[in-house]
C-alpha positions as CSV (number, residue, x, y, z in Angstrom):
1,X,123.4,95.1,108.7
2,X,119.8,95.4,109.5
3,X,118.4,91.7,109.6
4,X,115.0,90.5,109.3
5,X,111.9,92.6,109.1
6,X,109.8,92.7,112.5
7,X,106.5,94.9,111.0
8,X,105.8,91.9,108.7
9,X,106.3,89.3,111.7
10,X,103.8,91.8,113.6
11,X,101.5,91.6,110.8
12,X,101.1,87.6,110.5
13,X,100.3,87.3,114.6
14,X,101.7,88.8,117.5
15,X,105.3,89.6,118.3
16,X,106.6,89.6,121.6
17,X,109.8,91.8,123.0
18,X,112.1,91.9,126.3
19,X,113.2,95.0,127.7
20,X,117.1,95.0,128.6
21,X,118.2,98.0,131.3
22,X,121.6,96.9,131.6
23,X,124.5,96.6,129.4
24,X,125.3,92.7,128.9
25,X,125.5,90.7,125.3
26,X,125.0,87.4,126.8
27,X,121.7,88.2,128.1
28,X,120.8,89.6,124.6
29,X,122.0,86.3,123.7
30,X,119.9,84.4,126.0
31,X,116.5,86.4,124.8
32,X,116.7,85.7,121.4
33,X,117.6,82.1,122.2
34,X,114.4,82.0,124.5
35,X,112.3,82.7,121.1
36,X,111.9,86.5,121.6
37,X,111.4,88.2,118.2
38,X,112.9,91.4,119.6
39,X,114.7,92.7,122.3
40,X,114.5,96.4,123.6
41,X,117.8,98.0,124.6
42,X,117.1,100.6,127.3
43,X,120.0,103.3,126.8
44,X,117.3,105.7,128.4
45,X,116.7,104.2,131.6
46,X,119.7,101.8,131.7
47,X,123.4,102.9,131.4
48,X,124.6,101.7,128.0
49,X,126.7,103.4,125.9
50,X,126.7,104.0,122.0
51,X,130.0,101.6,122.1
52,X,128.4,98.9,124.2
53,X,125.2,99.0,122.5
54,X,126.7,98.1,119.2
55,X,127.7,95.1,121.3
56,X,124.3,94.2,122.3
57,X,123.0,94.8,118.8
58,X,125.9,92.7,117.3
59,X,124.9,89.8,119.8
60,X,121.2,90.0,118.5
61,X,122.0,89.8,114.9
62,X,124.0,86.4,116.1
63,X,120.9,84.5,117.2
64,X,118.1,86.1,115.1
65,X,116.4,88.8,117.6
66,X,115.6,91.9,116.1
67,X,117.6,95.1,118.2
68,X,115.5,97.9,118.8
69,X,117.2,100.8,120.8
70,X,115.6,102.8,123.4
71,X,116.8,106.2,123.7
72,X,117.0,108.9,126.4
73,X,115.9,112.0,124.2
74,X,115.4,112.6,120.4
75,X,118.8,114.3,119.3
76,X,119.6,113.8,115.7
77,X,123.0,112.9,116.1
78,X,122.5,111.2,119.4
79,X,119.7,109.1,117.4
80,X,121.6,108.6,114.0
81,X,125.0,107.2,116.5
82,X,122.4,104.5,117.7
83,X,121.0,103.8,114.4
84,X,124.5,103.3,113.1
85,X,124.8,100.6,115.4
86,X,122.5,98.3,113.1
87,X,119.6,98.3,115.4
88,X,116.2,97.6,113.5
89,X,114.4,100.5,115.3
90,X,114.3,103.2,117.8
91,X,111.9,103.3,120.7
92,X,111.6,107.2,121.6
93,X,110.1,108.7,125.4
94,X,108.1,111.7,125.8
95,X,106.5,112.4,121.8
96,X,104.2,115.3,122.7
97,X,103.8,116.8,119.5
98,X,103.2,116.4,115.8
99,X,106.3,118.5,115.7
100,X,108.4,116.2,117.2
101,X,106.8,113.1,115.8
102,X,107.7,114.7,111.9
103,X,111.0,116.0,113.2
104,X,111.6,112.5,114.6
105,X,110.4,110.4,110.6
106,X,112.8,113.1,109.1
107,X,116.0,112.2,111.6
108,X,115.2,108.4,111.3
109,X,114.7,108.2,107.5
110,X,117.1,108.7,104.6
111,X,116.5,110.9,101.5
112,X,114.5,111.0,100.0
113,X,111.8,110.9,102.6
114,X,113.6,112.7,105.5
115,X,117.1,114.3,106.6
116,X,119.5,111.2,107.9
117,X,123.6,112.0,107.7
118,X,124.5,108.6,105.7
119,X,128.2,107.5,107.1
120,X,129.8,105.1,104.2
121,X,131.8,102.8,107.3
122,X,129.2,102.9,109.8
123,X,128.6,99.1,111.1
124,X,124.8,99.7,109.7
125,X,125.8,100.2,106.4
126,X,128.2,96.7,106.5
127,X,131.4,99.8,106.3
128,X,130.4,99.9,102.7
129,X,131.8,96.2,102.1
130,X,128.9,94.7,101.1
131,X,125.9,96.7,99.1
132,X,126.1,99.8,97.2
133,X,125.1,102.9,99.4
134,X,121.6,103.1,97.8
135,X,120.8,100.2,98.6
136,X,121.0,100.2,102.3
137,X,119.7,103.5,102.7
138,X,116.6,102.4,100.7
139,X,116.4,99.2,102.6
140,X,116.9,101.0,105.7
141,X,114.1,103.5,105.4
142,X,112.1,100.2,105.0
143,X,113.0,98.1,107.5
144,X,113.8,100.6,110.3
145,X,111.0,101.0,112.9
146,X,109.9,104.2,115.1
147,X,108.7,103.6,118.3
148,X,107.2,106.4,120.5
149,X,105.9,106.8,123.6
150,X,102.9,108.9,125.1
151,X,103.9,109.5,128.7
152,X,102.3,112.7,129.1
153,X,99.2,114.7,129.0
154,X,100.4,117.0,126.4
155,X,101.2,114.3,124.5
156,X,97.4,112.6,124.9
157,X,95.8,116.1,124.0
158,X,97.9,116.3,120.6
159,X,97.5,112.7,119.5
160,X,95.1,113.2,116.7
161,X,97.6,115.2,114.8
162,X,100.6,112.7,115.9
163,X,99.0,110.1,114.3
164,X,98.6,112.0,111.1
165,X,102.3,111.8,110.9
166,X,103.2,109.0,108.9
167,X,106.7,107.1,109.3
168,X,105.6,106.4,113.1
169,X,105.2,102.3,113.4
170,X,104.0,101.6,117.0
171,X,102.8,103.5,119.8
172,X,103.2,103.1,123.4
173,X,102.1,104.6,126.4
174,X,104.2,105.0,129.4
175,X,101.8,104.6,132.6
176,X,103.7,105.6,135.6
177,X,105.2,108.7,133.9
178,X,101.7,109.6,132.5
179,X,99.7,108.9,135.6
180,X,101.9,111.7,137.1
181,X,101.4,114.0,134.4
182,X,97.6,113.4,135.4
183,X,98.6,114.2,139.2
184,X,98.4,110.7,140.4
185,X,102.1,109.9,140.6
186,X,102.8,106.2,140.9
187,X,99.0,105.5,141.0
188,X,99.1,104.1,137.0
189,X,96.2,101.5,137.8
190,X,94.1,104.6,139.3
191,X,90.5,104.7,137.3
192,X,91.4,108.9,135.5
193,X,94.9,106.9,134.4
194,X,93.5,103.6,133.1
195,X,90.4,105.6,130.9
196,X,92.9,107.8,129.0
197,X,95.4,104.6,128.8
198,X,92.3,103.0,126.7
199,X,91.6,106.2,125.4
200,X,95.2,105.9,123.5
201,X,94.4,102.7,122.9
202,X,91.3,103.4,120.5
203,X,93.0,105.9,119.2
204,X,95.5,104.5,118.0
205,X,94.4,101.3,116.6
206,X,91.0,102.9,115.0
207,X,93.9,104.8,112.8
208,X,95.1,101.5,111.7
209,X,98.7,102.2,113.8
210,X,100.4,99.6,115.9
211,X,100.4,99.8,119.7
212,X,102.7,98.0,121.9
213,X,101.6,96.5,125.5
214,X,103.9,95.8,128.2
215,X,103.7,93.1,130.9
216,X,105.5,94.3,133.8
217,X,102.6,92.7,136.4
218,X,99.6,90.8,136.7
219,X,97.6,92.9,135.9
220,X,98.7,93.7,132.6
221,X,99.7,90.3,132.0
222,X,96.0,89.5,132.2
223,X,95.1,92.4,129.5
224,X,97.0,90.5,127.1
225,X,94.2,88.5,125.6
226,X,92.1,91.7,125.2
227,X,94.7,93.5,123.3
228,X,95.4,91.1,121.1
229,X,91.5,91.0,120.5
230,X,91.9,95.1,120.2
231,X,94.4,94.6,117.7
232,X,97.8,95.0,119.7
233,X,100.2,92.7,117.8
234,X,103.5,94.3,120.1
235,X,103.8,92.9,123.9
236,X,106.9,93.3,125.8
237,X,108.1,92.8,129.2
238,X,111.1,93.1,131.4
239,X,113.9,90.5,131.7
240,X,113.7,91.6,135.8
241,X,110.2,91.1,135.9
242,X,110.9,87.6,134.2
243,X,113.7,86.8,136.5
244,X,111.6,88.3,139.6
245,X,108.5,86.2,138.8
246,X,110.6,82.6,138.3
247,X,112.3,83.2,141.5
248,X,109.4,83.6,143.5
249,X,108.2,80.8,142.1
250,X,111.4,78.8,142.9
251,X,111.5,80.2,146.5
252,X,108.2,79.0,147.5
253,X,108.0,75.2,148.9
């Protein structure tokens, strides 16, 4: 039941995501009714089940936002339960390896180019009511996105060879965890932090991959027009820091 295709919305301008950590359909509801073209489902950080999950991803497909589904660790069944949910793509933590990043393509994709267990009456799929099984696997292995994230050092030394691994759609960096893989935990705005966050940056977009920028403060609100200049074409935020920003702004007189 995959709806929509966000890489060619990223590809005409700039798409922009909000982050959900807790487990409520309304307020997937509400995003894509705000004019989000995606919303990010945080089963890593947030406490959603596979079960409510499907409910979050069934209230996206209702108003037109495209589900992507963060999860806490790359398992392959852990990440094919998720998938079977009908979320467009998967955002994934921690990718330190080209290893992992290959191992990750071949657990997202179908056969013929990788390893995914097909279920015939998974939700996905439309239970097999509506296209032949072919179909959606190969429309699935289309449509269906890979996020990662680089969130530790590790992870910055071996991104040459990630990003030879194709199948992998956007890249992200995750500050706060990386600036204490660089020894200056909670300090993600110190100057070592922000020169190998730009260093992924080049990186990736001189290899012609997709990054993704988050806006969870001013500052990096205020790197959005330089991004997009980059090339960045994915910017997200939180629906906290959204909700935290318009009530300060309401509370002031």
């Amino acid at each position: 039941m995959l709806r929509g295709s966000l890489r060619s919305k990223a590809e005409q301008g700039p798409v922009f995501g909000c982050a959900i950590h807790i487990p409520s359909p309304e307020l997937v509801e509400a995003i894509g009714l705000l004019g989000f073209d995606y919303v990010m489902i945080d089963a890593e950080q947030g406490q959603m089940s596979v079960e409510t999950c499907t409910e979050m991803v069934r209230a996206a497909n209702a108003v037109g936002v495209s589900p992507v589904i963060r999860i806490a660790y790359h398992d392959p069944r852990l990440l094919n339960r998720y998938l079977n949910t009908g979320a467009i793509g998967v955002m994934v933590p921690h990718v330190k390896t080209a290893a992992e990043a290959r191992a990750l393509v071949a657990n997202t994709k179908f056969a013929p180019v990788g390893q995914r267990s097909f279920a015939t009456h998974a939700r996905a799929s439309g239970y097999g009511l509506v296209h032949k099984s072919d179909y959606y696997q190969e429309m699935a292995n289309r449509e269906t996105m890979i996020f990662v994230i680089i969130e530790d050092m590790e992870g910055v030394e071996n991104l040459p060879e990630i990003l030879k691994v194709d199948g992998i759609d956007v890249f992200g960096v995750g500050m706060r965890d990386l600036s204490t893989s660089l020894g200056y935990q909670g300090q993600w705005n110190h100057p070592k932090v922000q020169e190998i966050v730009e260093r992924i940056f080049e990186q990736v977009l001189a290899a012609g991959r997709h990054m993704w920028q988050g806006g969870t403060s001013d500052e990096e609100l205020a790197l959005r027009p330089k991004r997009f200049e980059q090339g960045v074409r994915f910017f997200s935020v939180g629906w906290l820091d959204l909700v935290t920003r318009s009530a300060r702004q309401f509370l002031k007189f």
